[in-house]
C-alpha positions as CSV (number, residue, x, y, z in Angstrom):
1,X,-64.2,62.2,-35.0
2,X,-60.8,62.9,-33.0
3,X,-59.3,59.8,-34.8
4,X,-56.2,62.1,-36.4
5,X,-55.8,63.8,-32.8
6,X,-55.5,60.5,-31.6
7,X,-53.1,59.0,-33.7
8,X,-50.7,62.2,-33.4
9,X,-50.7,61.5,-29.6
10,X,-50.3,58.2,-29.4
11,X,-47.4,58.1,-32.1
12,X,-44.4,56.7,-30.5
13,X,-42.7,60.2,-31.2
14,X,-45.9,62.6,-30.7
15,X,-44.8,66.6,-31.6
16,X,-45.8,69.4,-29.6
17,X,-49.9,70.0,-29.6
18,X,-51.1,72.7,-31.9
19,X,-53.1,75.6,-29.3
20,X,-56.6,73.9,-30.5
21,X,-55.4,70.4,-30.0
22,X,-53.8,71.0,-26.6
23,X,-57.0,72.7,-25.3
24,X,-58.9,69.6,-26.6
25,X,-56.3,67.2,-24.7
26,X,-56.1,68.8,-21.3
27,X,-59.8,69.5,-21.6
28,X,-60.5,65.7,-21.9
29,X,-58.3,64.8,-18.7
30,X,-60.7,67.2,-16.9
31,X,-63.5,65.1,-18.4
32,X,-61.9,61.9,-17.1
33,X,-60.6,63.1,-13.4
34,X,-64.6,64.0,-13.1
35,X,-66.0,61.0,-14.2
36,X,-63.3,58.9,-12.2
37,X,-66.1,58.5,-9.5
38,X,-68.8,57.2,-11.3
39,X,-70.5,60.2,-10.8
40,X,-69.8,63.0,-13.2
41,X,-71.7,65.7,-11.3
42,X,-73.2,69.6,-12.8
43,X,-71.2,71.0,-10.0
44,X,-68.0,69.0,-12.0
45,X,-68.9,69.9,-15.1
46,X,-69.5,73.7,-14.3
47,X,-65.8,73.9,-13.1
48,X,-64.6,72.5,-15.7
49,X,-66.2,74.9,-18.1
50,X,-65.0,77.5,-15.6
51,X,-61.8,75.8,-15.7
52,X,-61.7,76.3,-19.8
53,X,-63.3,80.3,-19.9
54,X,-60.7,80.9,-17.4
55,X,-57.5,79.1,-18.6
56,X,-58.0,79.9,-23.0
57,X,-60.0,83.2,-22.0
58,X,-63.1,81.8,-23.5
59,X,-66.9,83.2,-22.7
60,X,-69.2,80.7,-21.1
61,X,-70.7,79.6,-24.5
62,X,-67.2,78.7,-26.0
63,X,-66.8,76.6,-22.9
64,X,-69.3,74.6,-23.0
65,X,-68.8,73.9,-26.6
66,X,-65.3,73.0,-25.9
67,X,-66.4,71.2,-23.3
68,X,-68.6,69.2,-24.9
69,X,-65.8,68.5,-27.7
70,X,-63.6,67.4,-24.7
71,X,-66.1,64.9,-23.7
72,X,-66.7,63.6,-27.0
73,X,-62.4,63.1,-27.4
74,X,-62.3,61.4,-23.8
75,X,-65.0,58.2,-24.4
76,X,-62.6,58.2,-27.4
77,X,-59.4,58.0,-25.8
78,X,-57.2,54.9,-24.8
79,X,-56.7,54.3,-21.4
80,X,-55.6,57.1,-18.6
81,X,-52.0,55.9,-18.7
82,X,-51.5,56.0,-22.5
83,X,-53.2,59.0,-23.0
84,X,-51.8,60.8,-19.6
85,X,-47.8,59.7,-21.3
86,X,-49.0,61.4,-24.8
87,X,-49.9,64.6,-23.2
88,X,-46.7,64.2,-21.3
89,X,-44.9,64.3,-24.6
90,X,-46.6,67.0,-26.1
91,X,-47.2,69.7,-23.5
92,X,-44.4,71.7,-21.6
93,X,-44.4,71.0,-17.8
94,X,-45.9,74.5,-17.0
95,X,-49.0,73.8,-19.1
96,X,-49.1,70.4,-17.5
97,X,-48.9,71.9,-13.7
98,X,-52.1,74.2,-14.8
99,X,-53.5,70.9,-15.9
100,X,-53.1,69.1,-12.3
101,X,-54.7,72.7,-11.0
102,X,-57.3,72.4,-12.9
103,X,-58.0,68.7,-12.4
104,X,-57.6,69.5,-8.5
105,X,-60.5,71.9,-8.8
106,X,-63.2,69.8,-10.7
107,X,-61.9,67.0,-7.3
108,X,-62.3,69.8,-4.8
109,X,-65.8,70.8,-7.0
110,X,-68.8,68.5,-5.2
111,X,-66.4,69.3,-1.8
112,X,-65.4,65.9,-1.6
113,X,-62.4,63.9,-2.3
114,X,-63.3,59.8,-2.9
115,X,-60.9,57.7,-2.9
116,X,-61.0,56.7,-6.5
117,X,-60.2,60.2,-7.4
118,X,-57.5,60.7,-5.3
119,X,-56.1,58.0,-6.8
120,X,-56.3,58.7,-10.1
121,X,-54.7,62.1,-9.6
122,X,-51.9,60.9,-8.2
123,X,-51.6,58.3,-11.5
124,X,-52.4,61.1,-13.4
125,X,-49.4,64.1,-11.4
126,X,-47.2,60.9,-12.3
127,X,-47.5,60.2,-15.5
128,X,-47.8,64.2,-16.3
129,X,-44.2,64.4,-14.9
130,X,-45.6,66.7,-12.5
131,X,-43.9,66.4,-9.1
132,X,-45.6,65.3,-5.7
133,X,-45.1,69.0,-4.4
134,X,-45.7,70.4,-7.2
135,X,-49.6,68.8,-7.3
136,X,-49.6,69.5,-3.4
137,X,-48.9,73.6,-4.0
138,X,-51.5,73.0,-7.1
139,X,-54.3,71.4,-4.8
140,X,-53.6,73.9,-2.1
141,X,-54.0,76.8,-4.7
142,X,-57.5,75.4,-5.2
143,X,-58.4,74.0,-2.2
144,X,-61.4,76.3,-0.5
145,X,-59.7,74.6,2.7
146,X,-56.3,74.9,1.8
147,X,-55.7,71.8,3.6
């Protein structure tokens, strides 16, 4: 189904992501950081819909259907790094730094941070090309703790 997406992303040149395509891209990274656990909780899954009404100005229906679409493209994708280094390519860095904000807040979501998820955000802030501090200010702008 997301074959073409796929292809474009992984190209060893990808262009820049078409608006639709983008959404679909980041929205599958939020997919993955939640399921990083094992445990892809309703509490993870309602932020990331709130993640997507808020960040595309969508209402809760087109959320859901986006995020649905996202979850379909991330059991499709290649592995984190490969598909963390194509978004890399074909977002700009501010788009990417609301990415690591919104993957902080589907972490911060069940009000725990495991191990594994830590983990794969800092994989995942790395291969972005998002800095250490940047991701810090990003989880502090989510974090209910701020800590």
């Amino acid at each position: 189904m997301f074959a073409d997406l796929l292809r474009r992303l992984t190209a060893p040149a990808p262009e820049r992501l078409s608006d639709p395509d983008a959404r679909l891209a980041l929205g599958a990274l939020l997919v993955r950081i939640a399921r990083s656990d094992g445990h892809y909780a309703a509490i993870e899954i309602a932020q990331i819909d709130k993640s997507l009404a808020s960040r595309y100005g969508l209402s809760p229906f087109e959320a859901t259907a986006l995020r649905a679409q996202c979850e379909a493209l991330e059991s499709e994708a290649p592995d984190t790094v490969r598909f963390t280094r194509a978004i890399k390519d074909a977002v700009d860095y501010d788009n990417r730094v609301g990415v690591i904000e919104a993957l902080w807040s589907v972490v911060m979501a069940d009000g725990s941070r495991e191990e594994e998820e830590d983990s794969i955000m800092r994989m995942t802030a790395s291969l972005l090309g998002v800095s250490d501090q940047d991701s810090h200010k990003a989880r502090l702008r989510v974090s209910p703790d701020k800590g």
